[in-house]
C-alpha positions as CSV (number, residue, x, y, z in Angstrom):
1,X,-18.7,-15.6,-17.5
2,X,-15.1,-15.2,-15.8
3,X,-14.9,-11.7,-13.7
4,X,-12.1,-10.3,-15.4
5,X,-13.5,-10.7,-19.5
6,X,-17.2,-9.1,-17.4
7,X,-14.8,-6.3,-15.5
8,X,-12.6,-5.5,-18.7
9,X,-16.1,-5.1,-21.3
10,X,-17.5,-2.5,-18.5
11,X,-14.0,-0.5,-18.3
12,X,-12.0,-1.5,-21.9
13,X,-9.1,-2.5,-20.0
14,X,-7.6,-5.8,-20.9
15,X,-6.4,-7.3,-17.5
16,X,-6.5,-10.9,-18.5
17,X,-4.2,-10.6,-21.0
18,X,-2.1,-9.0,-18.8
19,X,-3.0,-11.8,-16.3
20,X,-2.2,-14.7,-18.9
21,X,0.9,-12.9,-19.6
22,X,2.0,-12.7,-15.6
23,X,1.5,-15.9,-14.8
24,X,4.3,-16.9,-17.4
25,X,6.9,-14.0,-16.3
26,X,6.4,-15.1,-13.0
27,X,9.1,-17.9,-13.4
28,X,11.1,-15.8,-15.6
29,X,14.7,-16.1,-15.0
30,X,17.0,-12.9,-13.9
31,X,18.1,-12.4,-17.2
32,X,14.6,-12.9,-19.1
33,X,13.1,-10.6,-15.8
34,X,15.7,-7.8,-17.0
35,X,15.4,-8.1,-21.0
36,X,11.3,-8.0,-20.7
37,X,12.1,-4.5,-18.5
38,X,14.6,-3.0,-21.4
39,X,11.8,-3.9,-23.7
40,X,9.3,-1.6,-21.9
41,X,12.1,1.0,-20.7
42,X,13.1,1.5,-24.2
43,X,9.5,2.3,-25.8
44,X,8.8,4.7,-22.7
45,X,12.0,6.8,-23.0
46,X,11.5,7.2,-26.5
47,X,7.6,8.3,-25.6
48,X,8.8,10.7,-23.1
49,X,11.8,12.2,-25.5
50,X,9.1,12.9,-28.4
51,X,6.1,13.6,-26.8
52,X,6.4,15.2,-22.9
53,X,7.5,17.9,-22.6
54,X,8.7,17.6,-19.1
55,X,11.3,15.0,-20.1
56,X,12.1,16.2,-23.9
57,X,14.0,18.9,-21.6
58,X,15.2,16.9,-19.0
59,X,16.9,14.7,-21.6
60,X,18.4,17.1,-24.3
61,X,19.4,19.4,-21.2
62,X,21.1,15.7,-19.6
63,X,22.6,14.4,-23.0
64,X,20.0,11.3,-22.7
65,X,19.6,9.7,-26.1
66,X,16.4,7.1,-26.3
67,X,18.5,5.6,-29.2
68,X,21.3,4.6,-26.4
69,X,19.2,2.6,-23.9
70,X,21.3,-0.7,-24.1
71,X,20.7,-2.2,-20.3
72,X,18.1,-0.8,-17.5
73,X,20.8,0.7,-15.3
74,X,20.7,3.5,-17.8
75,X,17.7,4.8,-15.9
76,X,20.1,6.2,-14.0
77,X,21.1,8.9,-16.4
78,X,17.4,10.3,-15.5
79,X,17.3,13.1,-12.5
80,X,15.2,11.7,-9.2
81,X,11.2,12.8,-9.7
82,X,9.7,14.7,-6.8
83,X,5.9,15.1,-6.1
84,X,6.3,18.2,-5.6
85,X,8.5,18.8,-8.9
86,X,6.2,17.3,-10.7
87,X,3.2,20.0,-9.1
88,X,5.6,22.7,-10.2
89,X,5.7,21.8,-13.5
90,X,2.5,19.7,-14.1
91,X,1.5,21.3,-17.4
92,X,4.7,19.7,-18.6
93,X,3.7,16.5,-17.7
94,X,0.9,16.0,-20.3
95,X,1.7,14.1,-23.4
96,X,1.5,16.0,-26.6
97,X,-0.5,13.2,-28.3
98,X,-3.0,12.4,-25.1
99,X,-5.3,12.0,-27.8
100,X,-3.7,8.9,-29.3
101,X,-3.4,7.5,-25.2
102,X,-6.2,5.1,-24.9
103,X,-8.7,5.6,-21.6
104,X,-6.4,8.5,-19.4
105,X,-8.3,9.1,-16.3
106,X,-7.2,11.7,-13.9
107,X,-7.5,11.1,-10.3
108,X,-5.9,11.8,-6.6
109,X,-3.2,10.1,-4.8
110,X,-4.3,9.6,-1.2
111,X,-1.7,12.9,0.4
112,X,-0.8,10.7,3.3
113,X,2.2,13.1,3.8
114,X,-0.4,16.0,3.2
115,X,0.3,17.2,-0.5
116,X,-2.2,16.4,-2.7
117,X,-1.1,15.2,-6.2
118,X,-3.6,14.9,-9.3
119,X,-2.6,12.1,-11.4
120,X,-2.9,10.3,-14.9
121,X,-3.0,7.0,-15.6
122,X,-4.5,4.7,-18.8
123,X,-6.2,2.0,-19.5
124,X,-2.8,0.1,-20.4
125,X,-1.7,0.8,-17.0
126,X,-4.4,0.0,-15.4
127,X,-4.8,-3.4,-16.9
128,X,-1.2,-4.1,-16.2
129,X,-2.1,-3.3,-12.5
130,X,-5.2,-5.5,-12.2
131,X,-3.7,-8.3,-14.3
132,X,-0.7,-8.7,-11.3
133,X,-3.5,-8.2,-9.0
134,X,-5.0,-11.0,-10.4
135,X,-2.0,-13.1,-10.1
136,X,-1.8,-12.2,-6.6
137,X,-5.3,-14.3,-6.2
138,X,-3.5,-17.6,-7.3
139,X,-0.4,-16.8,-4.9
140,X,-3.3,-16.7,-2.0
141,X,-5.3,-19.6,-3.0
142,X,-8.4,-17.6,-3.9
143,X,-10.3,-19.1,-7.1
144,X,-12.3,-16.9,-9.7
145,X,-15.5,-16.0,-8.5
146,X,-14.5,-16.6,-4.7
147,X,-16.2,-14.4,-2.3
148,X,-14.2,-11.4,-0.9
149,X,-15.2,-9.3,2.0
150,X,-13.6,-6.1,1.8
151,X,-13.6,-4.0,5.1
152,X,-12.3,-0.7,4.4
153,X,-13.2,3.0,4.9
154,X,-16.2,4.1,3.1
155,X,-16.4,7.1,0.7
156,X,-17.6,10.4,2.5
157,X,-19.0,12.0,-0.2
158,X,-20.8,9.7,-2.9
159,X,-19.7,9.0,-6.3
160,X,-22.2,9.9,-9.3
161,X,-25.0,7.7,-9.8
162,X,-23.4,6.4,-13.1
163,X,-20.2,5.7,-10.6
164,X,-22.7,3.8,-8.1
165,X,-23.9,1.8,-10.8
166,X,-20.8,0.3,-12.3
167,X,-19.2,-0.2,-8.8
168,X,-22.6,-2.4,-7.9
169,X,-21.7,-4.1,-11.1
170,X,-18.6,-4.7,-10.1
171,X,-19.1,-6.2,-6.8
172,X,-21.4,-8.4,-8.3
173,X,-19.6,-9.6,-11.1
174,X,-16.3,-9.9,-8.2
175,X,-18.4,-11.5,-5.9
176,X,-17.4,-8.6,-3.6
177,X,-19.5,-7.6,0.4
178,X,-18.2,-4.3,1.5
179,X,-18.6,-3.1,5.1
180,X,-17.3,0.3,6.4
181,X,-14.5,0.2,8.6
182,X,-15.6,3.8,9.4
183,X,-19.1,2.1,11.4
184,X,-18.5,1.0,14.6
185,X,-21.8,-0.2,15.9
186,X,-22.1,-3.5,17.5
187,X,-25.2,-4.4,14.7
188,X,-22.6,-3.9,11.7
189,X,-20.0,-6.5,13.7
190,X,-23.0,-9.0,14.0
191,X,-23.6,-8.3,10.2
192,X,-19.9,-8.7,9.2
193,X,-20.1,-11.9,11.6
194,X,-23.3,-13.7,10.2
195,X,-21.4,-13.0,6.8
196,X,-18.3,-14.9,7.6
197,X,-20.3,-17.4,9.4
198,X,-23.2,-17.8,6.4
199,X,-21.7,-16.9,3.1
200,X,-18.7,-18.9,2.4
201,X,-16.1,-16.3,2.2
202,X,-12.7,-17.2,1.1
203,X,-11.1,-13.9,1.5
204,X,-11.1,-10.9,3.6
205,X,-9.2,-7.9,2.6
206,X,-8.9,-4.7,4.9
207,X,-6.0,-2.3,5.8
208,X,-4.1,-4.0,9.3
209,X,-5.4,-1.4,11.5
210,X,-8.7,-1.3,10.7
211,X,-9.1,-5.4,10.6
212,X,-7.3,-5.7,13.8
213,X,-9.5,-3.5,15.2
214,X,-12.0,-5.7,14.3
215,X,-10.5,-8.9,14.8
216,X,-10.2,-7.9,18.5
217,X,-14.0,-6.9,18.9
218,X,-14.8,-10.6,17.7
219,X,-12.6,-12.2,20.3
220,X,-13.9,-10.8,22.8
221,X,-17.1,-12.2,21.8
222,X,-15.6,-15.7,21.2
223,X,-16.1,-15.7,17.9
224,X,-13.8,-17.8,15.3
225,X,-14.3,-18.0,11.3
226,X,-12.5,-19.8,8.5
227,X,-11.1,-18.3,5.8
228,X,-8.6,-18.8,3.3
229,X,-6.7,-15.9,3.4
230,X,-6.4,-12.1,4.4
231,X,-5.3,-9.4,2.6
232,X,-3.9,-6.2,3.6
233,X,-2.4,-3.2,2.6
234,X,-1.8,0.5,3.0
235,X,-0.4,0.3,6.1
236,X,2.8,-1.8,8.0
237,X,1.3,-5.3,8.7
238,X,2.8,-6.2,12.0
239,X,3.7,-9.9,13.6
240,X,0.8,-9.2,16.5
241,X,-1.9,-8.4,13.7
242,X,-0.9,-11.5,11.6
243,X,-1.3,-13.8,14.8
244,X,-4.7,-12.5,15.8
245,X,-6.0,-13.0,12.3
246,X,-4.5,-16.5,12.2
247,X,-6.4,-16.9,15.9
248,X,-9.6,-15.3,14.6
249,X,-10.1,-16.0,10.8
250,X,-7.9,-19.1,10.9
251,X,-6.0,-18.2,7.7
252,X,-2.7,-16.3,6.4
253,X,-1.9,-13.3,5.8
254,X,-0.6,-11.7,2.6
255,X,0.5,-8.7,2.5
256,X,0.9,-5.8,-0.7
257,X,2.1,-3.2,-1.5
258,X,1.7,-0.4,-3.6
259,X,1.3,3.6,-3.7
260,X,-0.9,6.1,-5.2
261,X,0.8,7.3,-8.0
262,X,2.2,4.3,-9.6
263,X,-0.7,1.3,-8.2
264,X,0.9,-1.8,-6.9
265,X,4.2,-2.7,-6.8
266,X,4.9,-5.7,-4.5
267,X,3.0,-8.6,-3.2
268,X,3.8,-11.9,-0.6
269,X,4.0,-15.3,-1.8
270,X,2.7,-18.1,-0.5
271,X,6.3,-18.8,1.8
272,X,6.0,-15.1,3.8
273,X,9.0,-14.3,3.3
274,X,8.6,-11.1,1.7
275,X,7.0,-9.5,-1.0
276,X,7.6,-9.9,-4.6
277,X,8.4,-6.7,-6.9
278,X,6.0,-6.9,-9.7
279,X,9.2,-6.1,-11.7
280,X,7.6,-6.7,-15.4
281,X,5.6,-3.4,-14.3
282,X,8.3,-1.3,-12.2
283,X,12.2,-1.3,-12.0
284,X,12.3,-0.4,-8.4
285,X,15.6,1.5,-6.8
286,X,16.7,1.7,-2.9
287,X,19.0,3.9,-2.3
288,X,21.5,4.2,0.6
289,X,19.0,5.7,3.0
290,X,16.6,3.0,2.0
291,X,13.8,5.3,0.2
292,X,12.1,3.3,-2.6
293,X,12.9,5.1,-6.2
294,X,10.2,3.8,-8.5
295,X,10.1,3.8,-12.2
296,X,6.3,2.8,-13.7
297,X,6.8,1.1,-16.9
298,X,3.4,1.0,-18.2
299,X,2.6,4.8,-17.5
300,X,2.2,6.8,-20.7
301,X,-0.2,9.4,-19.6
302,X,1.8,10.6,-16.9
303,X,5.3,9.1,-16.9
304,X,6.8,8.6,-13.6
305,X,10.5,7.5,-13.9
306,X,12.9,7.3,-11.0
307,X,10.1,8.6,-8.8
308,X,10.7,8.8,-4.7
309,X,7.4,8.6,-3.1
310,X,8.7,9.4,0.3
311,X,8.5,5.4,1.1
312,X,11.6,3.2,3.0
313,X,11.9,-0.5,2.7
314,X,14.7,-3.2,3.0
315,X,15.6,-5.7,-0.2
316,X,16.2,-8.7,0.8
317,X,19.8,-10.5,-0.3
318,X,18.2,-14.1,-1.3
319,X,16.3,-15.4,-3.8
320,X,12.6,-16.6,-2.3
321,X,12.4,-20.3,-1.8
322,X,9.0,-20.2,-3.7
323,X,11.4,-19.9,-7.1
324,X,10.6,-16.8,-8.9
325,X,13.5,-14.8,-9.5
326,X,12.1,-11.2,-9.3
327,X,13.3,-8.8,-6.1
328,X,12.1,-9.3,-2.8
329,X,11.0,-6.7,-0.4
330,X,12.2,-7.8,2.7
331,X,9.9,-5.3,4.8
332,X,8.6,-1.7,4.0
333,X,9.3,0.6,6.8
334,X,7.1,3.4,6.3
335,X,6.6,6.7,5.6
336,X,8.9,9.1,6.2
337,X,6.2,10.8,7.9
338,X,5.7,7.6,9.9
339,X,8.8,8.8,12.3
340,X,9.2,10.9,15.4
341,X,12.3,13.3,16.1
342,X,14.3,11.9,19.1
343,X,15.9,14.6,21.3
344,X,19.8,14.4,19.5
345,X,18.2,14.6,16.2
346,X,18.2,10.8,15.3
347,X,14.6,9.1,13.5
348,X,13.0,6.9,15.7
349,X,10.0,4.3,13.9
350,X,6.1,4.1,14.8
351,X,6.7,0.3,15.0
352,X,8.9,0.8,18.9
353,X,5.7,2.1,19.9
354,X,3.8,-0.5,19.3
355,X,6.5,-3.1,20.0
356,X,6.5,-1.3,23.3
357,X,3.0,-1.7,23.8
358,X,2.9,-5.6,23.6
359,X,6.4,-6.3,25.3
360,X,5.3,-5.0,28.3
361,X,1.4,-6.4,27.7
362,X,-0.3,-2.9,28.2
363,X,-1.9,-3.8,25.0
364,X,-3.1,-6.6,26.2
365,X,-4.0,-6.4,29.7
366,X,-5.9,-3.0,28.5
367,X,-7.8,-4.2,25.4
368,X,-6.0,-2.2,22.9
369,X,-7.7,-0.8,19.7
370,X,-5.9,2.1,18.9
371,X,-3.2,4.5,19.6
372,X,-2.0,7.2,18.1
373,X,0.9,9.1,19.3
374,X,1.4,12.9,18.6
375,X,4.9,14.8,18.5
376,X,4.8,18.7,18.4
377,X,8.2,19.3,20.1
378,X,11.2,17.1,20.7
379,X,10.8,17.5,24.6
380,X,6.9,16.4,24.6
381,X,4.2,13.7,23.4
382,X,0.5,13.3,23.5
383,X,-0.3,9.7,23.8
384,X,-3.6,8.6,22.1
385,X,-5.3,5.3,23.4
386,X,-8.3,3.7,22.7
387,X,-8.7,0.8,25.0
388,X,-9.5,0.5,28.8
389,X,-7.8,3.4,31.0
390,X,-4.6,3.0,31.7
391,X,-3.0,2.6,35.3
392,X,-0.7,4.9,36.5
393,X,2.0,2.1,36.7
394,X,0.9,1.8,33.2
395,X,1.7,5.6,32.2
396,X,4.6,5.6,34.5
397,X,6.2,2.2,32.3
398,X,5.6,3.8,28.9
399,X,7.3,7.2,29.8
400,X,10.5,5.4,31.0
401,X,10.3,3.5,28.7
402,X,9.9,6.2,25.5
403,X,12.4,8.2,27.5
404,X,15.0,5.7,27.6
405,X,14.9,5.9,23.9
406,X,14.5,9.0,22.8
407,X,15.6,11.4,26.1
408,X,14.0,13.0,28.6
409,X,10.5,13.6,27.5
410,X,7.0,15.0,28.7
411,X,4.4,11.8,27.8
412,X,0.6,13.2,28.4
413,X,-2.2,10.6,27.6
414,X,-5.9,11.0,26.5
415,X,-7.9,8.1,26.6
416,X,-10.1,8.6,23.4
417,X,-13.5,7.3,22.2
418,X,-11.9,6.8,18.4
419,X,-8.8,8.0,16.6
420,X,-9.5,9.5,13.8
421,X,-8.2,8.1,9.9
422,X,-6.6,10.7,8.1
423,X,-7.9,12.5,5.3
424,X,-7.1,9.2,2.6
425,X,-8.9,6.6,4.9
426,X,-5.5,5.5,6.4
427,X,-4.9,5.1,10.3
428,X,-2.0,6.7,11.2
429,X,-0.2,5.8,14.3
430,X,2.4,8.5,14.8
431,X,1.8,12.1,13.7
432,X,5.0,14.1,13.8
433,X,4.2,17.8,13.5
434,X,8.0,18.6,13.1
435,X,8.4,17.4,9.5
């Protein structure tokens, strides 16, 4: 029996008809692309006018009629949602006829940035979600049924046993092999290695840091695998990480993207030029400071419309040579947490750092795993390595270097055993204690 009809029975979502549907918007033209949004806009304006609270104020406070929603710019009549508005005024949030929304599940986002949000989603949404994730599968080359090997950061505290039993389920019926990117030991490597080696895997999915991590530790073994493709996520995929998993796993690299509270949002095509908006699920906004403005088109439960999630990415100006027609994201930049404070006041990007680290081969010449570096004053950094000590040539390099950039500044260094993920699994590489 196909994976998705197995998944959607256990969960009563309905991802492949959202798949089915996908793979024909897919070549939608501009004009189809923006019609099949209105559609979607139009019945969740309405939704929100007679039914949350949150917005039936917002709108007869603005002058927003659902009965006037003739093109999706008009999105823009809505105010820009906050996180933290939407903490202050949660109760608000909750439709008045939840009862009638099928499968609402409340859950966490991740509080990468520190603030915590509980959020709603359905089972609509979340088989609109899965059904683009499916689609994603055919834009790597990954069949039904294909075995994945999914190396991410294991859960801390265990789920219930009913929980335990459905994810088992799940992997089975997904043909899924978890490892824990939190385990270190050499015997799990050899596991994950035998794996690759025995089991026919066609896909390996893993945040950048964490596979790179372990892409390095095989390497140095002189280990090679074959693969179809790798996917990541959560976190910037860099050029450097994309041509060690070429080296070691000898396959591509797509990339996706996505955040807590509205699920995924963009994936890369087979040409790597980008990633695709999933834009029959989001109308997605950039303003002039490049922050992402997201409105989920599938969310009843909790509508998020025009909703900055603290995110910055480039569109790119072209159409993608693959021929869909949807919005490309050229690259995402980040956090807005992912940024240090340069001495005039200026924003300065995690990525120099690490740019920095392989221009001038420190990374490689000293078997870089990690680093993490730490601002708590715009006169001072703590620079967290793990990798083999660093020279004092080395340290002396790197603090000319960060200094010619960001002005005179103090550059301590601690060479660590491990860096620690933050709270949400994530690796983070800069920490900026000024924002």
């Amino acid at each position: 029996m196909d994976a998705m009809i197995i998944t959607d029975l256990l969960t009563g979502r309905n991802i492949r008809g959202y798949y089915k549907e996908y793979n024909k918007t897919q070549w939608f033209s501009r004009d189809e692309i923006e019609n099949y949004q209105l559609n979607k806009l139009k019945l969740l304006i309405k939704h929100c006018y007679c039914n949350v609270p949150y917005y039936t104020k917002i709108m007869k406070d603005g002058g927003i009629d659902p009965n006037n929603v003739r093109d999706i710019a008009y999105v823009k009549q809505f105010p820009i949602l906050s996180k933290e508005i939407i903490k202050d005024n949660y109760d608000l949030f909750t439709p008045i006829n939840s009862n009638n929304i099928r499968g609402m599940k409340t859950s966490q986002t991740s509080g990468t940035t520190g603030s915590i949000l509980f959020k709603r989603n359905d089972a609509n949404t979340r088989s609109s979600v899965w059904g683009s994730y499916r689609r994603f599968y055919d834009w790597m080359g990954i069949s039904p049924g294909g075995k994945v090997l999914s190396y991410w950061g294991g859960h801390v505290i265990n789920h219930s046993y009913v929980d335990s039993v459905k994810k088992l389920i799940a992997n089975y019926a997904q043909n899924n092999i978890g490892f824990d990117a939190y385990d270190p030991r050499d015997t799990v490597i050899e596991k994950i290695a035998k794996t690759l080696s025995k089991q026919n895997v066609q896909l390996i999915r893993s945040y950048p840091q964490a596979l790179y991590g372990l892409a390095l530790k095989l390497k140095e073994k002189g280990w090679t695998f074959r693969v179809k493709a790798i996917l990541t996520t959560s976190e910037p995929l860099m050029p450097q990480q994309r041509s060690l998993f070429k080296e070691v796993f000898g396959a591509d690299t797509f990339d996706q993207y996505g955040c807590g509270e509205i699920g995924a949002i963009a994936y890369e095509c087979p040409v790597h030029n980008g990633l695709h908006v999933t834009e029959e699920r989001v109308l997605v906004e950039v303003n002039s400071e490049r922050n992402l403005i997201i409105t989920d088109l599938d969310n009843f439960s909790m509508p998020f419309i025009r909703y900055w999630n603290a995110d910055e990415a480039e569109v790119s100006d072209l159409e993608c040579s693959c021929g869909r027609k949807s919005k490309v994201l050229k690259s995402i930049l980040g956090r807005t947490c992912d940024y240090l404070i340069v001495r005039d006041g200026q924003r300065l990007h995690w990525g120099f750092f690490l740019h920095l680290l392989f221009d001038t081969n420190i990374a490689v010449n000293r078997n870089f795993v990690k680093f993490q570096v730490v601002q708590d004053s715009r006169e001072s950094l703590l620079f967290r390595t793990v990798s083999d000590p660093l020279s004092e040539d080395d340290k002396k390099l790197l603090t000319q270097k960060i200094s010619e950039r960001m002005g005179e500044m103090k550059v301590s260094f601690i060479l660590e055993q491990d860096i620690e993920n933050s709270k949400s699994g994530k690796y983070r590489p800069v920490i900026n204690k000024l924002l």
